[in-house]
N, C-alpha and C positions, 0 to 999 in steps of 0.2 A: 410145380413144374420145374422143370431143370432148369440152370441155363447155362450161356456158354459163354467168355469173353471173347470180344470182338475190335478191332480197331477201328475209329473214325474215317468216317469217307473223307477223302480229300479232294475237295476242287478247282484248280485254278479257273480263272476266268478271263477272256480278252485276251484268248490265245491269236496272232498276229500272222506265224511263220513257223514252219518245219522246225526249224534249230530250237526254239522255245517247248515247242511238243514234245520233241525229245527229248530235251533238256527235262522236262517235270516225267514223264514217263521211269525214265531211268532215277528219278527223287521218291520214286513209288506212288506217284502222285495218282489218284482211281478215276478222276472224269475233269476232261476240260472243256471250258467252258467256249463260245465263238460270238461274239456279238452280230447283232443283224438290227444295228442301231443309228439313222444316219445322224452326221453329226459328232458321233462320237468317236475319239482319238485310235479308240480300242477296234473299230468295226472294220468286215471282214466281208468281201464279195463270197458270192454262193460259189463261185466257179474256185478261188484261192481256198476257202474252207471246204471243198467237194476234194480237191487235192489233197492236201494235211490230212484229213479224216482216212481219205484210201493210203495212207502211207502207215497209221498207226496201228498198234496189236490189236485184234481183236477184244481184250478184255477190257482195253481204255472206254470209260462211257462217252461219249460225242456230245454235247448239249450245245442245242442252239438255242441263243440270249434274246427275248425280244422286246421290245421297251416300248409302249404305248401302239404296237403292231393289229391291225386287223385278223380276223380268221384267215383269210385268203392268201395275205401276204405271207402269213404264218407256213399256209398248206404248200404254198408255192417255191418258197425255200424248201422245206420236207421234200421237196419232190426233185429237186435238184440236189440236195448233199444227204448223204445216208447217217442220219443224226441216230441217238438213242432216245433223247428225249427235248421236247421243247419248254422253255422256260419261260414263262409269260409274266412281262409286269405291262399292268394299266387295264384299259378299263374292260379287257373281258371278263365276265364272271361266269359263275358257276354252270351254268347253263349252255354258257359257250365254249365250256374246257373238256365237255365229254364227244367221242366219237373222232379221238384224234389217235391217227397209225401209228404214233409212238407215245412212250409216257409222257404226262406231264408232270411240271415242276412249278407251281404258283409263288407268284413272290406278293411278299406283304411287305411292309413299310412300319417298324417300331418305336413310331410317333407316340409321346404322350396317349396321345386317347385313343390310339386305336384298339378295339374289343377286338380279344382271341374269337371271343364267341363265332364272330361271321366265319371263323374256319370251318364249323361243323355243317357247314353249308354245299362245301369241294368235295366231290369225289374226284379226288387227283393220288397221284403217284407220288409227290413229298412237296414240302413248302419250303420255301424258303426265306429267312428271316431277315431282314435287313436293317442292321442298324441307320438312323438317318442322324440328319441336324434338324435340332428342333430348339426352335424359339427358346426354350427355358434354359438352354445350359449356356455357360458360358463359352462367350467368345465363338459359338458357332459348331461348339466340337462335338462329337460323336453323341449321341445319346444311347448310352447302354442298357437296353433293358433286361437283363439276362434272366428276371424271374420270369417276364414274360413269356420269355421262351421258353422256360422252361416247365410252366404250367401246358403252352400251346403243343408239348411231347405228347401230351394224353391224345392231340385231336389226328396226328398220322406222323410222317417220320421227317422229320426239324434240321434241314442245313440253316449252320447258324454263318452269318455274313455282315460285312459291313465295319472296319477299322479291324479287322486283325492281322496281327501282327505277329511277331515270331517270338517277341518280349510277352504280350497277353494269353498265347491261342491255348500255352496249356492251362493257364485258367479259365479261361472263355469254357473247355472242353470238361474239367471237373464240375464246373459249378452247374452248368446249361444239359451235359450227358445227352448231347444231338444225337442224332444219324450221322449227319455230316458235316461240316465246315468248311465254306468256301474265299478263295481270298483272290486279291486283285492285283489293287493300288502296294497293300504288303509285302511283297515279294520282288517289289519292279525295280529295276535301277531308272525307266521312264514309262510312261504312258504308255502298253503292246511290247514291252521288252523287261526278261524276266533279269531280276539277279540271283545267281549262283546258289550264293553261298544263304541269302536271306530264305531262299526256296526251301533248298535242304535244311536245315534249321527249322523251320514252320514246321515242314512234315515230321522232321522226326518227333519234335515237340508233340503236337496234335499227336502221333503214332502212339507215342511214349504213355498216354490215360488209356488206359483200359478200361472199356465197357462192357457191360452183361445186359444181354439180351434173351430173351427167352427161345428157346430151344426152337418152335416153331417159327421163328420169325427168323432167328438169325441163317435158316436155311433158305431163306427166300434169295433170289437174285434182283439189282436192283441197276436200272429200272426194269 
């Protein structure tokens, strides 16, 4: 079967404010992220992210972020901000992620022992990979497990996440060969505010590997 080269989706994530949107839009940046996490520095009322989202192009993907969220809570934003896709970390599973109006985006946690296997479990719209800290490494820091990931490609289509940066993301993207790649803390001059020049740099980076994908897939739209 043929294939065709493709570039990396790019995500940012803990989108804050109009100026940041556009700022990554105009970086070529493809889907940003909006937290609906309370507590968290990044998070984003329905009514401020229902704003930002009606201002952006059509082709940008919309993702609302939801961290340890019920169904409801989940439905209930959806129903207030026109998202493209929800992204759920915590404890819904499988069973809980089908029969929802927009794609989903399942995040996993690349702790030492976590088994790909329970991926074959999700009928979801793509995963998302999340480097953590894990007890083993030193001093606290990242734990990379990039084979992980990149065996977990076989089970649907792999945003890779969690410490990259604009010095790693083109190797993160050679070695791993995601869907997509998502980034946060990497791009930020603080906590919900992007920087410039670290933003542009990521993507072109990340842009810069080129990927082959199969003829039929790379036609698909996503979400």
């Amino acid at each position: 079967m043929s294939a065709s080269a493709r570039e990396v989706f790019v995500k940012v994530s803990g989108i804050t404010n109009l100026e940041d949107a556009m700022l990554a839009v105009r970086c070529r940046v493809d889907g940003l992220g909006f937290v609906f996490a309370r507590g968290d520095p990044r998070s984003i009322s329905a009514e401020r992210c229902a704003a930002i989202v009606g201002a952006l192009p059509s082709h940008i993907t919309k993702i609302g972020e939801f961290v340890g969220s019920d169904r409801q809570y989940v439905q209930g934003i959806l129903s207030k901000v026109n998202l493209s896709a929800a992204q759920i970390d915590g404890p819904l599973g499988a069973d809980d992620l089908v029969d929802f109006e927009t794609s989903v985006i399942k995040v996993f946690h690349l702790a030492s022992e976590f088994d790909i296997e329970v991926m074959r479990n999700y009928l979801v719209d793509a995963f998302l990979l999340e480097a953590c800290i894990d007890a083993g490494t030193h001093r606290g820091e990242k734990l990379f497990r990039w084979d992980a990931a990149q065996q977990a490609t076989t089970y649907g289509r792999v945003i890779l996440s969690g410490g990259l940066t604009p010095d790693n993301i083109g190797e993160a993207v050679r070695f791993v060969r995601p869907y997509g790649v998502n980034v946060s803390e990497g791009v930020e001059r603080k906590p919900g505010v992007l920087d410039r020049d670290r933003l542009r740099t990521f993507v072109a980076r990340a842009k810069a590997v080129r990927l082959l994908d199969e003829e039929d897939d790379a036609s698909k739209e996503y979400p």
